[in-house]
C-alpha positions as CSV (number, residue, x, y, z in Angstrom):
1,X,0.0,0.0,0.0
2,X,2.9,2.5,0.5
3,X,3.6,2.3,-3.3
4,X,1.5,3.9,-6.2
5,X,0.9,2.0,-8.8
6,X,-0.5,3.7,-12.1
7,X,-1.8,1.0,-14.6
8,X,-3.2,3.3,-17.6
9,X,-6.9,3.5,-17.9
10,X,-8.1,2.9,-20.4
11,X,-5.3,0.5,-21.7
12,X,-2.9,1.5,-24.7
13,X,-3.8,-1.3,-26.6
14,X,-6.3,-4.0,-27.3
15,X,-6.1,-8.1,-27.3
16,X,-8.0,-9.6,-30.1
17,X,-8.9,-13.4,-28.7
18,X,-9.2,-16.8,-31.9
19,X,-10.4,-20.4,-31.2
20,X,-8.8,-23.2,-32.2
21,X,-10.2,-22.6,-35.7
22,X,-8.9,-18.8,-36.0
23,X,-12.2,-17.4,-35.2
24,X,-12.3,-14.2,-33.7
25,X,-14.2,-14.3,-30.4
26,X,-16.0,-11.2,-29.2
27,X,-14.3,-8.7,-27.4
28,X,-15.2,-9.1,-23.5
29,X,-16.8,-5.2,-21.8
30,X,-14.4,-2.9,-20.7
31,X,-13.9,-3.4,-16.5
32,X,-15.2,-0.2,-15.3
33,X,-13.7,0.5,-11.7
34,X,-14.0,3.9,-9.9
35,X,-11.1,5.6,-8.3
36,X,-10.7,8.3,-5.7
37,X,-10.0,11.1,-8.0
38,X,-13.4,11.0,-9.6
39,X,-14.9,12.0,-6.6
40,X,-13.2,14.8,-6.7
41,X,-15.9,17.4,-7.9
42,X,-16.7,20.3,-5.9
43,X,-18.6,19.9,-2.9
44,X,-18.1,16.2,-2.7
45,X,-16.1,15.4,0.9
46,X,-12.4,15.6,1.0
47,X,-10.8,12.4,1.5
48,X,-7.4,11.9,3.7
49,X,-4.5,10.6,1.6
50,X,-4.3,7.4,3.0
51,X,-8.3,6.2,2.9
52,X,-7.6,7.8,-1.1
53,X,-4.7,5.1,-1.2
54,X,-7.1,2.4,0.6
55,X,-10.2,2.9,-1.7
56,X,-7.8,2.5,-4.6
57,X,-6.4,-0.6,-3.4
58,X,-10.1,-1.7,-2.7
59,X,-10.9,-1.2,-6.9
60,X,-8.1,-2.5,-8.2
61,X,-9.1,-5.8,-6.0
62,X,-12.1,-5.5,-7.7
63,X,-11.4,-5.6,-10.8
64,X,-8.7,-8.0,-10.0
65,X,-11.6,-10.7,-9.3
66,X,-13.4,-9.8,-12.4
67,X,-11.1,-10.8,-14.1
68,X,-10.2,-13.7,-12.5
69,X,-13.9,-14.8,-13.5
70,X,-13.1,-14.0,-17.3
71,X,-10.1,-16.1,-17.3
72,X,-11.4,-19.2,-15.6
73,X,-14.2,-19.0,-18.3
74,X,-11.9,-18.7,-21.3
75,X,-12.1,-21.3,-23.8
76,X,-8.4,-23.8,-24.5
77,X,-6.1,-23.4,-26.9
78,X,-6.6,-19.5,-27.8
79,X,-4.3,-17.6,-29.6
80,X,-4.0,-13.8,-29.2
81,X,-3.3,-10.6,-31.9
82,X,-2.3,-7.5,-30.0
83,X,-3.8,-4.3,-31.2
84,X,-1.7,-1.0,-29.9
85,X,-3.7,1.8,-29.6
86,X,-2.7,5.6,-30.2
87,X,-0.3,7.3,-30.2
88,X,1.6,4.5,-29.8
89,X,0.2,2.6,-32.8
90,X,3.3,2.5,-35.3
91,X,2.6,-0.7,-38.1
92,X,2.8,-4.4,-36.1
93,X,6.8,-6.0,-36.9
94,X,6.8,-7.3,-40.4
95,X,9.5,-9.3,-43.1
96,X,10.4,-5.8,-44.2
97,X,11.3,-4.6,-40.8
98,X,12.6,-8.2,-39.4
99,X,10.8,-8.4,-36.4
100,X,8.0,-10.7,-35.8
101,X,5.9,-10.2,-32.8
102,X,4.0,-13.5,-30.8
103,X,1.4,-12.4,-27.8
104,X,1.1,-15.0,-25.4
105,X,-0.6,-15.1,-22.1
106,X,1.5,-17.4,-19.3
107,X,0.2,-18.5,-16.0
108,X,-0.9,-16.2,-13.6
109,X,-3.0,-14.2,-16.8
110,X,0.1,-11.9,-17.6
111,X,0.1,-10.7,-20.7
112,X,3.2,-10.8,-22.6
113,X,4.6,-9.5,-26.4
114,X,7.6,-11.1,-27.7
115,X,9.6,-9.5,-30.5
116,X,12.2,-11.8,-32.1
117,X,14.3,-10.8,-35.3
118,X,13.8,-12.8,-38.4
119,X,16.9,-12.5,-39.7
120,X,19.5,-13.4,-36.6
121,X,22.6,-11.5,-38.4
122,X,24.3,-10.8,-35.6
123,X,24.5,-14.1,-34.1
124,X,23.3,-12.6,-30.9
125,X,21.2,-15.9,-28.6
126,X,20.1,-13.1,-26.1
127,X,16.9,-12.5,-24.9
128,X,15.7,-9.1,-23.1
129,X,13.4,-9.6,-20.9
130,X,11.9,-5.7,-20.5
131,X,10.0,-4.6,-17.4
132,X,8.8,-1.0,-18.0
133,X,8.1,1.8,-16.0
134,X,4.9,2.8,-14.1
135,X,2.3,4.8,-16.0
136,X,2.6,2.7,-19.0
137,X,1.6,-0.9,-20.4
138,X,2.6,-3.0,-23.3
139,X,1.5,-0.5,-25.9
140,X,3.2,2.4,-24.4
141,X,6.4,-0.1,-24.5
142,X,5.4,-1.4,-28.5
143,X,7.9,1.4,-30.2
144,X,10.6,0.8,-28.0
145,X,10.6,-3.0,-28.2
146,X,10.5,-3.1,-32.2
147,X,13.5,-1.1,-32.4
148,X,15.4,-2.7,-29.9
149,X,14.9,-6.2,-30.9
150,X,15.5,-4.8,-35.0
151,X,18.8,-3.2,-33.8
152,X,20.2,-5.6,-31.6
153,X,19.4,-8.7,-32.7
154,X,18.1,-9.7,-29.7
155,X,15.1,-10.9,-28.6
156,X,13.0,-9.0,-26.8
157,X,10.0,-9.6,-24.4
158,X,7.6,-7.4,-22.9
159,X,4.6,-7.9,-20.4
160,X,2.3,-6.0,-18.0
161,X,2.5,-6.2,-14.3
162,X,-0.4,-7.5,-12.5
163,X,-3.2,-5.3,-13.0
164,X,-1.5,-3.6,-15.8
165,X,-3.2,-3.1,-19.5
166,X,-5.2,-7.0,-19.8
167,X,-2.8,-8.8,-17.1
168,X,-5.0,-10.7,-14.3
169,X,-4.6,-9.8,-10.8
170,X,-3.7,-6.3,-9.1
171,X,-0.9,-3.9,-9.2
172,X,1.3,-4.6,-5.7
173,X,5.3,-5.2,-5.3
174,X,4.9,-8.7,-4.1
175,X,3.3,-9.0,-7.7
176,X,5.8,-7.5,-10.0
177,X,8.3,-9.9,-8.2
178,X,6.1,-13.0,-9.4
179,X,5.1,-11.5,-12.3
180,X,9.2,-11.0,-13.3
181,X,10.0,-14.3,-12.1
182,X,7.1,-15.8,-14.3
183,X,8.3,-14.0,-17.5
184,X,11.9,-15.4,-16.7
185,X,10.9,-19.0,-16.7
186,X,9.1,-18.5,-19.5
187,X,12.2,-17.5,-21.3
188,X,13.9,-20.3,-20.2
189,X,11.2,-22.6,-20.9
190,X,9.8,-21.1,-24.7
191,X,12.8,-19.5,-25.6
192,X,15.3,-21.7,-25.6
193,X,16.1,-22.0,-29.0
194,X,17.0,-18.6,-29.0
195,X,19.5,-19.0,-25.6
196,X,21.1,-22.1,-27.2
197,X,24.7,-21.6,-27.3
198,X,24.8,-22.0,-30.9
199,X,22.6,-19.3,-32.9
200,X,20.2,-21.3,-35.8
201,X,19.2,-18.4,-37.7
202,X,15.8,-19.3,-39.5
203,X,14.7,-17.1,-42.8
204,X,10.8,-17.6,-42.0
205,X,8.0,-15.5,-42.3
206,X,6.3,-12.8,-39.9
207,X,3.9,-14.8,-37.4
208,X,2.1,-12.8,-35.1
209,X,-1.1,-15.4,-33.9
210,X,1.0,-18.1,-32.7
211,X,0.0,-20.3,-29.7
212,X,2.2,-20.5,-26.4
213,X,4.4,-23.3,-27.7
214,X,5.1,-26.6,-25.6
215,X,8.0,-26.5,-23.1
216,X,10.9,-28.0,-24.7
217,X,12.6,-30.6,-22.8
218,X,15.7,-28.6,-22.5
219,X,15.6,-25.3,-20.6
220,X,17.9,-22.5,-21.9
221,X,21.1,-21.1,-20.6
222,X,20.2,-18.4,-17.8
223,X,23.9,-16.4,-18.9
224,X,21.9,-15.4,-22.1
225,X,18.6,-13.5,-20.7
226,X,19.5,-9.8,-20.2
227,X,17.3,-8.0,-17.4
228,X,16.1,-4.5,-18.1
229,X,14.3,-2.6,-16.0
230,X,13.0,1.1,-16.8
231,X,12.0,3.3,-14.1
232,X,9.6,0.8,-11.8
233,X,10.7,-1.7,-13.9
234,X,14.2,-1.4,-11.8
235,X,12.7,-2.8,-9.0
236,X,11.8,-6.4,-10.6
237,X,14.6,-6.6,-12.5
238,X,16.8,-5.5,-9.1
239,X,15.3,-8.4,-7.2
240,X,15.6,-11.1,-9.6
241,X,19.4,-9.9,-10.2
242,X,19.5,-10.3,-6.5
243,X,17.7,-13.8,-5.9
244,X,19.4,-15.5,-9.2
245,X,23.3,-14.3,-8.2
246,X,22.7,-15.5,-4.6
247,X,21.2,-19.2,-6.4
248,X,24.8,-19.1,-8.6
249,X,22.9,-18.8,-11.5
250,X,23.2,-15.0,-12.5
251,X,21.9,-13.5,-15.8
252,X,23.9,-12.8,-18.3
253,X,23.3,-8.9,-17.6
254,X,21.6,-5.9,-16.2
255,X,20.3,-2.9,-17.8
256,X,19.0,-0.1,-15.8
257,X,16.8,3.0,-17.2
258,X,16.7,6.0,-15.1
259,X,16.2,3.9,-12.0
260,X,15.7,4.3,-8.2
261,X,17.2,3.2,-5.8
262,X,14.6,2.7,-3.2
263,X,10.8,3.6,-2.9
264,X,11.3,5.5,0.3
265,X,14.3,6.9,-1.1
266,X,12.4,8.3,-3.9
267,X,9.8,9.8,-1.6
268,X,12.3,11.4,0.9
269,X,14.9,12.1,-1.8
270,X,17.5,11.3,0.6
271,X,20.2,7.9,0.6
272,X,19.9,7.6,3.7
273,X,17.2,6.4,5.8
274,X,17.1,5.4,10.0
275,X,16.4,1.5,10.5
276,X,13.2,1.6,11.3
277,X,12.5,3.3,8.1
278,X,14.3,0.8,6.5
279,X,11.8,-2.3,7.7
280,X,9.0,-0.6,5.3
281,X,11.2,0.1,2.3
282,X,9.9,-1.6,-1.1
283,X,12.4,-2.0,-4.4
284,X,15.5,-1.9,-2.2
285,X,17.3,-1.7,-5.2
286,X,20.9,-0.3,-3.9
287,X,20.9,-3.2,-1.2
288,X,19.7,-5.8,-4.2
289,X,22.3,-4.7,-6.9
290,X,25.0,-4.7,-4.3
291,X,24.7,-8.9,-4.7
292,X,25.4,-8.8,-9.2
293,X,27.5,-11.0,-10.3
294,X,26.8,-9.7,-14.1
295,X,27.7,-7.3,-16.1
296,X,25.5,-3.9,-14.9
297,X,24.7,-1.1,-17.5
298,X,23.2,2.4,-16.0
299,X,21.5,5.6,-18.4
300,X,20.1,8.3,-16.6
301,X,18.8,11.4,-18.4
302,X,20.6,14.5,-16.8
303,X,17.8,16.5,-16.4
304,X,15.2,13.6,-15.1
305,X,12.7,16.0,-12.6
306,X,11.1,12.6,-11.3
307,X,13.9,10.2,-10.2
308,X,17.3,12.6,-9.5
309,X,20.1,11.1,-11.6
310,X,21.7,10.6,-7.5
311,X,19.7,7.6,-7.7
312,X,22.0,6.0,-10.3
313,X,24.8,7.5,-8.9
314,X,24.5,5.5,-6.1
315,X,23.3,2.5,-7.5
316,X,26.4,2.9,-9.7
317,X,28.7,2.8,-6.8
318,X,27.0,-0.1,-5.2
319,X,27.3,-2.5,-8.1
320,X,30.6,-4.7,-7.1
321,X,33.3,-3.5,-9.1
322,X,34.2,-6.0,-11.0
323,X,30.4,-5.7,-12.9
324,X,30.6,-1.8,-13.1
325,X,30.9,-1.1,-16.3
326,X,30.9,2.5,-17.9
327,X,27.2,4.2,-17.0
328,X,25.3,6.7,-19.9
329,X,24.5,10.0,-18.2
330,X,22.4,11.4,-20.7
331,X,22.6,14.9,-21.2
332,X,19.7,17.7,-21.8
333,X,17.7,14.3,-21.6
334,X,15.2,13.6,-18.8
335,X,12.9,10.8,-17.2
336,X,11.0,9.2,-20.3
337,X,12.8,11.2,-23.6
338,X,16.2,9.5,-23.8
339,X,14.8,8.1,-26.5
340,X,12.6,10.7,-28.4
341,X,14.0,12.0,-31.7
342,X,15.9,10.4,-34.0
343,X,18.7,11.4,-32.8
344,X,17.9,10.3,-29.5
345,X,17.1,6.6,-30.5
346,X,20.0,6.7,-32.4
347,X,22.3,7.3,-30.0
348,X,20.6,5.4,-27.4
349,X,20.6,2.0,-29.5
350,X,24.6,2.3,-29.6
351,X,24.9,2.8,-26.3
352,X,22.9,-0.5,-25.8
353,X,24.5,-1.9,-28.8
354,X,28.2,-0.9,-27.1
355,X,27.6,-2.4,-23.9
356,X,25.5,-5.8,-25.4
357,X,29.6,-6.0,-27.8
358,X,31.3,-6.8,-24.3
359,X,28.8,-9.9,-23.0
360,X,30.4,-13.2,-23.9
């Protein structure tokens, strides 16, 4: 309850459900939930902060079970089409751009996109597994995760938190840390073709209605799944880093985007915090990324007004040495434009490009 979650409402894009036999089934009613700032009008009574927080909590429950309802009623054996919404909705990943994009829904009801070139000419047998920032949702992500899996080879999956876009469930950090985990074993399980040691590069065409394919018998190597976390997203991505280095099985690396490096800390603005604050602290990401045993990439936009580029600074210091490598402080560039422009993306992809040269 101490942290805000902001799922956008309505969603930025759409999931378009087949049967077995590629029919299209109907799309289910939107899920309606109210929240404390629509009973905001004038002369309506002023709510305190926290029952505001509590109310909030009590809707998101509430559509949580709704659609808990939905899913246990859903036919077998569906495939899924995702529709992005504007102004997000550049053209879906075709031959021409050499990207193909599957939508797959894993257990748990998280929605998840995943981009994989079609045209491996690189070599690269990464996968990034992307968790993005708060107020956004697979759609909002869409234009991001086309042009990193077309520029780097790699591929690249995406999903919504709990309670995010069409994800089952509710928005809470206990969540995110299944939902991450989830998304990760998928990888290993689906994807493992992609994290075999030796690259098989396939010249096939675009397919974007696939089914969840059948585990293989043969997970795939957890050195070749990249973490990236954006914002939010850095506190996932922190505490699998964490829990996988401490198991001896690290991944093969860690991205950061203008992170944080603790949910009080982003409150008070201040590193340090008494111990009894520090027993209610959620995303403890600078005592988390103290325990990487992985290569650890950092870009902070100068000029970010919602997470102070201290944050990184610190969680750039933390990282053992021997996993530092050379951060990205992005100048004139703030919390969510490091990538705007042209120019922007351009010189963002090599700096991803650079650091994704030096993993084995």
């Amino acid at each position: 309850l101490l942290f805000r979650f902001f799922p956008p409402e309505p969603p930025h894009y759409n999931i378009d459900s087949y049967d077995k036999d590629g029919n299209l089934l109907p799309a289910p009613e939107p899920i309606k939930i109210s929240t404390s700032e629509d009973d905001s009008s004038e002369g309506s009574e002023k709510k305190s902060p926290v029952k505001m927080i509590m109310e909030r909590h009590h809707n998101f429950r509430e559509k949580a079970a709704v659609k808990r309802e939905r899913d246990k009623n859903e036919p077998k054996d569906l495939t899924y089409k995702f529709v992005c919404s504007e102004p997000f909705d550049i053209p879906l990943p075709t031959a021409a751009n050499n990207v193909e994009l599957k939508t797959v829904k894993i257990k748990g009801g998280i929605m998840a996109n995943v981009y994989r070139p079609l045209r491996n000419y690189k070599g690269v047998n990464k996968v990034i597994l992307f968790s993005h920032g708060n107020a956004t949702d697979l759609g909002g992500t869409h234009p991001l995760a086309v042009s990193l899996c077309k520029s780097t080879c790699c591929t690249v999956v995406t999903y919504d938190y709990s309670g995010y876009g069409h994800s089952g469930s509710f928005p809470s950090v206990t969540n995110t840390y299944r939902d991450v985990e989830a998304l990760y074993d998928y990888c290993q399980s689906n994807l493992s073709d992609v994290l075999k040691e030796e690259v098989h590069v396939e010249e096939s065409s675009v397919s974007v209605n696939n089914a969840v394919p059948a585990p293989p018998p043969k997970k795939g190597s957890s050195s070749n799944i990249i973490l990236y976390g954006q914002s939010v997203g850095s506190g996932p991505s922190c505490w699998l880093l964490s829990k996988l280095s401490r198991k001896r099985k690290p991944p093969a690396a860690l991205i950061l985007h203008c992170p944080f490096t603790s949910g009080i800390r982003l409150i008070t603005n201040s590193q340090e915090l008494p111990c009894c604050i520090k027993l209610l602290d959620v995303f403890d990401n600078v005592k988390n990324i103290q325990h990487a045993k992985c290569p650890v990439f950092i870009l902070h936009g100068i000029k970010d007004e919602e997470v102070d580029i201290r944050h990184s600074l610190a969680l750039q210091e933390a990282v053992p040495e021997t996993y530092r490598r050379e951060p990205w402080w992005v100048p004139n560039r703030g919390h969510n434009d490091i990538t705007e422009g042209s120019a922007g993306m351009a010189a963002y992809i090599v700096k991803v490009n650079e650091f994704l040269d030096t993993l084995d």
